[in-house]
MIBADREN-405223 format. One record per atom (N, C-alpha, C): y negated, x, z negated. Coordinates in steps of 0.05 Angstrom, whole numbers, plus 5000, padded with zeros to 4 digits. Example, Ala and Ser with C-alpha at 12.3 -4.5 7.8 and 13.67 -1.06 7.14 Angstrom:
511452644844 509052464844 506652644844 504552574858 502152734857 499952584843 
***
This chain:
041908748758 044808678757 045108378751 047908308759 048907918755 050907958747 052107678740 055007638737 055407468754 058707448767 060007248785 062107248790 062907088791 066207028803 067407028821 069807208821 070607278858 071207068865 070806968890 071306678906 074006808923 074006908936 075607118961 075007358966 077707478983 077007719001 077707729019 077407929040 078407959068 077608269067 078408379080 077908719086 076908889068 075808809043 075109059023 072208879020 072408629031 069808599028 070408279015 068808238988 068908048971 067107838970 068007618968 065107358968 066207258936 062707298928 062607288884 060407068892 061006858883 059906608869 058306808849 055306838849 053306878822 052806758808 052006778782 050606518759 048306328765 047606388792 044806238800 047406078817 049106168817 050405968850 050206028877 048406218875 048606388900 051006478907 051706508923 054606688949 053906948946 054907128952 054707318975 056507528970 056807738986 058207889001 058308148975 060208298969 060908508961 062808748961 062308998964 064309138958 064709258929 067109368932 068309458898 066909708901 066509868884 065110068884 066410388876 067210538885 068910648887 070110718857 069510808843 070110948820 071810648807 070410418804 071710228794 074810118808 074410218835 076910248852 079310298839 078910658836 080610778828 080810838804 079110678781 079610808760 082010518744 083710658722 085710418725 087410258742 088910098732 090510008754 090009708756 087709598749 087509398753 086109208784 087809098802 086809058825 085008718819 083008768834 080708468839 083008208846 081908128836 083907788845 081207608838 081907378858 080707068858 081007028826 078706928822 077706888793 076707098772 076807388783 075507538764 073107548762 072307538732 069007578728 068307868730 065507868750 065508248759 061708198755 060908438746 058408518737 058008638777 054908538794 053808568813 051908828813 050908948824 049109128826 047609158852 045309118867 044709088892 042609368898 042809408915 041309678920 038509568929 036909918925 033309888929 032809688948 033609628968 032609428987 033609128980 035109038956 036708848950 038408658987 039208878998 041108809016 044208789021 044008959000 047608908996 047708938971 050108838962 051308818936 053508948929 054409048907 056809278894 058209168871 060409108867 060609048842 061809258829 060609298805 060509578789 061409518773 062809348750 064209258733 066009038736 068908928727 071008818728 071308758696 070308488688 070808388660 074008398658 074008378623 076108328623 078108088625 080008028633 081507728639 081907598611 081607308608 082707138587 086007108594 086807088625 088806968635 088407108655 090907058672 092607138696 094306978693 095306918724 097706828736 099107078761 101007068755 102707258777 104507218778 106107428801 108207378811 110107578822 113507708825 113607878843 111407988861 112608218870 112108208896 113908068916 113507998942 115607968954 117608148973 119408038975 121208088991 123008308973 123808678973 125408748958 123208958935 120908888940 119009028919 118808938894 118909018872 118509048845 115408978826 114109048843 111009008827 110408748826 107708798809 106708568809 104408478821 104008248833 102508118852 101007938835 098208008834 096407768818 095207528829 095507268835 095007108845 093506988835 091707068815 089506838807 088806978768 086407008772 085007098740 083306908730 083706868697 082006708688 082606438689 085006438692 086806128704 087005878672 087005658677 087305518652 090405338654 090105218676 091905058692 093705188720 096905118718 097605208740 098204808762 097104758778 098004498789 100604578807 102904498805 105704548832 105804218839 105804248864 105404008885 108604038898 108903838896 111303858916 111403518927 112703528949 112903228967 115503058959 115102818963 117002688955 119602598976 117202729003 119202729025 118002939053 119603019063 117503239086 116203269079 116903589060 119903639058 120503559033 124003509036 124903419011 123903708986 124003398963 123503708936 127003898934 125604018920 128404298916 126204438881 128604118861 127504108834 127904478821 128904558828 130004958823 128705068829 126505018848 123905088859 122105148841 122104818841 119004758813 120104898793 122204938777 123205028764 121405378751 122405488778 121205738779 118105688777 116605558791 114405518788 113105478760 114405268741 113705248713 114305498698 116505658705 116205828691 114606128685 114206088714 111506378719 109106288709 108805898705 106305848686 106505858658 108905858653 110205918622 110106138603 111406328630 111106668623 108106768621 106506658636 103106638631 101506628610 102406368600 101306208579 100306008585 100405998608 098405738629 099405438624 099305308615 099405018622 100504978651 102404768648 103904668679 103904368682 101804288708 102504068715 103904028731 105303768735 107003768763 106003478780 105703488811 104703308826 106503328839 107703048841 109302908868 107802698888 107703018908 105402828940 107202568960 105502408972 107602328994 108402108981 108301928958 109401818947 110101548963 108301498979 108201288995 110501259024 111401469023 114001469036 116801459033 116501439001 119101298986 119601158957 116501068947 115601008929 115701068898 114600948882 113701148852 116801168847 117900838842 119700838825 121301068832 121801178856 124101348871 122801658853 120401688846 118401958848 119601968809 119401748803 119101718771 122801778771 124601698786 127401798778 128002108779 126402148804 127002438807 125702658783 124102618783 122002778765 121902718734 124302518724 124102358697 123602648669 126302878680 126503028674 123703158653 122603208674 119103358676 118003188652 117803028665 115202828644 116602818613 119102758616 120702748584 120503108566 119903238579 119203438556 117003528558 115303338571 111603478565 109903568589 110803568617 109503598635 107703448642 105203418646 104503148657 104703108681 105402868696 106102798721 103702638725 103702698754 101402568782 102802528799 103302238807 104502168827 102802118842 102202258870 099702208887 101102138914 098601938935 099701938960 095901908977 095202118988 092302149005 092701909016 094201849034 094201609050 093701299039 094101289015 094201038993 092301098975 091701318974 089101308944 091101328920 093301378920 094501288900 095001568876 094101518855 093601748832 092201868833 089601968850 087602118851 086202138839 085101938832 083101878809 083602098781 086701958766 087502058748 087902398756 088402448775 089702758784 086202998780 084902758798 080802868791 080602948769 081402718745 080502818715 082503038713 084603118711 085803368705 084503558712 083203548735 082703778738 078603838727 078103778724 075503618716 074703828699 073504078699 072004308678 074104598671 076704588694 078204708695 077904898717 080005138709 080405388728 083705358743 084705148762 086804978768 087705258788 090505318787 091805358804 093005208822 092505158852 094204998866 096505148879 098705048875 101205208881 104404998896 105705058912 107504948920 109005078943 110904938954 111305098982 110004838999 110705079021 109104989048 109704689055 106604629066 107804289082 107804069057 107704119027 107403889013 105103719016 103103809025 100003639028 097903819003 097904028993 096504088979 093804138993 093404189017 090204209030 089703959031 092403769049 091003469043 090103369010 091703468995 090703338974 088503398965 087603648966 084903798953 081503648975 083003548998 081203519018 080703169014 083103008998 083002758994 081302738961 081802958947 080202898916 076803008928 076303198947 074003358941 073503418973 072803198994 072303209013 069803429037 068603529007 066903819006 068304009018 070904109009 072904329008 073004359030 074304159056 075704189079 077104459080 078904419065 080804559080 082904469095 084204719110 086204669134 088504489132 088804379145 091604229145 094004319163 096504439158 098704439173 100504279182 101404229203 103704089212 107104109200 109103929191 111804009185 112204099214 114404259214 115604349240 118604209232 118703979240 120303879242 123803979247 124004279254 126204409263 128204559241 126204629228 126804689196 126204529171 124904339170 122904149150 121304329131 120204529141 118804609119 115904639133 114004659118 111104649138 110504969141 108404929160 107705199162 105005279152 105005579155 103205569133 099605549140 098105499128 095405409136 092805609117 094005649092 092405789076 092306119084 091106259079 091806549085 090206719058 091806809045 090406919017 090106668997 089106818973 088306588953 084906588951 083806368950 081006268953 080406098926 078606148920 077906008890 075905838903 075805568903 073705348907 071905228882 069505278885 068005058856 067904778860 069004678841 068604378840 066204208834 065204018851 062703878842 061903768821 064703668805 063703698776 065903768761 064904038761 066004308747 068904398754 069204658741 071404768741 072304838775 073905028768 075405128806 077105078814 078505088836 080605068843 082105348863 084005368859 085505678874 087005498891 086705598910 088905428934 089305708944 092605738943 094805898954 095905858974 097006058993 099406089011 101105869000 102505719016 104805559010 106905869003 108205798985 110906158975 111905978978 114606168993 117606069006 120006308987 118306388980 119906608959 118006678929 119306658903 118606588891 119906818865 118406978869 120007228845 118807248823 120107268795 119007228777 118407438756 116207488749 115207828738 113807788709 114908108693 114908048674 116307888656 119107748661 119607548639 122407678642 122207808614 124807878608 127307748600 129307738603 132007588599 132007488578 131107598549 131507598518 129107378516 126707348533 125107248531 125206948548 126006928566 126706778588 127006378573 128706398557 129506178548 126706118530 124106158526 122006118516 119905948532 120406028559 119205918584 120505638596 123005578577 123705248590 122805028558 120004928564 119604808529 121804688522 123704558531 126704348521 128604598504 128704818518 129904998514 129405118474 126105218482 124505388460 124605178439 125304948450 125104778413 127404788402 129104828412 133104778404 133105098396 131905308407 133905568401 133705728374 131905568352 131405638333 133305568307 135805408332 137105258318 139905288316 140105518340 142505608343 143405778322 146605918323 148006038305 147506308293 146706438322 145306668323 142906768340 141706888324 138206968335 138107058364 139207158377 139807308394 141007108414 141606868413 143806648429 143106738458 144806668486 144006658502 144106408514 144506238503 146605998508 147705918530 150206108534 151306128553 154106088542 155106188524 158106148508 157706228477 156406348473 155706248439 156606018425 158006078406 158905858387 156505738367 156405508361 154505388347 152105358368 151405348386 149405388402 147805058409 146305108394 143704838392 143404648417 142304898438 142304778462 144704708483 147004808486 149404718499 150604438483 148904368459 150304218441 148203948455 146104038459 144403868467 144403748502 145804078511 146403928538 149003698544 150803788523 153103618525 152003398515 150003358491 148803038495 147602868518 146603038535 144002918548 142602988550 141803088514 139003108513 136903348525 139603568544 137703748560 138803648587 136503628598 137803548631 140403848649 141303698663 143503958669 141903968690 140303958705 139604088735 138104328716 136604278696 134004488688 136304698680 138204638660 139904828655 140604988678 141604848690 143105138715 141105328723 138605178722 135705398729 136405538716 135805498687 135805708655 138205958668 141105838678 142406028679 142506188707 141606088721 140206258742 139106418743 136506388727 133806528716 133806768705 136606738679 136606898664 138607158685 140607018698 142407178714 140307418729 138707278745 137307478756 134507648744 134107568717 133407748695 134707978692 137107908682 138608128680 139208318708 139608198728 140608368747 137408608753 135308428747 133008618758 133108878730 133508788713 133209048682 135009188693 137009218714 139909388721 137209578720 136009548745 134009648754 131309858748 
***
């Protein structure tokens, strides 16, 4: 027997990175199938087993996770969709232009890294098509309560370097919607990877999509990377309403401060954070997220 890390799947059939670094091919083995409800995802560590002729391989055990990242399901399903195990880092890429960002987006994105426990970085690609200063107004938001920002452009070299060390001995989620440059970018830090590149379709501005499934890549010096489907829909699981306001950090530092324990800060009197948005000191785009967020919190508990 080995240990290894799922890289991918396709049809029932799994490619596990081994501790020697070896590849190769596996199926789940039945009983581990069906026993529990826990489904294989990119990044789980799984115990190998190879039969008398050492020609094929089984994996007979499913460690347990430090981490997960997930997500809805899509479209009008309820479950949960695991997009990545063992995660340390979530990276959300978005462009600075084709296609324009949609800050409500990322929004949601930080918060499914929130509801995790995951760490969230944020990368603004493309930069070179309307420059930092323009990347640093839009995104001021982000960086002022703790995100770290990468302003990158493949075409210019510009931030890579710094964006390499982030990810440098890490288990990185790459995440965005479609058409930001996230294959270009992974293919401009780590020219090993090649992966696919998509075209914008100029008719809609959104790109199309190039990834198919989630793929865990090893990095040449160290740590992985998960490169995802560009998501055009973005549902958020597990994070309850009561809980919700925990997942915006600007939010979680003010609400300890409100009148009552329970605040939603929505019309509450004495309320820390509405006190803080009427200063400034919470940005109002993130707010309307918060009250978005929580809106369709609640509407899913109807449920």
């Amino acid at each position: 027997m080995t240990r290894g890390v799922v890289l991918h799947g396709t049809g029932g059939v799994w490619h596990v990175q081994c501790e020697d670094g070896e590849s190769v091919e596996a199926a789940l083995r039945g009983r581990v199938k069906h026993a529990g409800k826990i489904k294989l995802a990119v990044g789980d560590q799984v115990t190998l087993d190879s039969d008398a002729g050492g020609s094929g391989w089984t994996i007979v055990e499913v460690l347990p996770r430090r981490s997960k990242l997930s997500r809805r399901e899509p479209g009008r399903a309820h479950g949960e969709r695991i997009i990545a195990a063992n995660v340390d880092q979530v990276l959300v890429v978005f462009a600075l232009r084709q296609p324009e960002p949609h800050v409500a987006m990322l929004d949601r994105f930080l918060v499914i890294a929130e509801a995790n426990s995951l760490a969230g970085v944020v990368v603004v690609n493309k930069v070179d098509l309307a420059g930092e200063a323009e990347a640093r107004r839009l995104f001021a938001a982000y960086e002022a309560i703790g995100y770290p920002l990468h302003i990158t452009s493949c075409r210019t070299g510009n931030g890579l370097v710094e964006l390499r060390e982030q990810l440098r001995g890490r288990t990185t989620v790459v995440t965005g919607p479609s058409g930001v440059g996230k294959s270009s970018l992974m293919n401009a830090l780590y020219p090993g990877l090649q992966l696919r590149v998509g075209e914008i379709s100029a008719s809609v501005n959104k790109g199309r999509h190039t990834t198919v499934g989630a793929y865990l890549h090893p990095l040449p010096d160290g740590g992985f990377v998960v490169d995802t489907p560009g998501l055009r829909e973005i549902g958020l699981w597990g994070v309850p309403s009561r809980g919700l306001d925990a997942c915006f950090p600007e939010i979680r530092a003010l609400r300890d401060q409100c009148r009552f324990g329970d605040c939603s800060h929505l019309a509450e009197p004495d309320c820390a954070v509405r006190g803080a948005l009427a200063s400034g000191r919470v940005d109002a785009s993130r707010y309307a997220s918060y009250q978005k967020l929580l809106d369709e919190a609640l509407q899913t508990e109807k449920y």
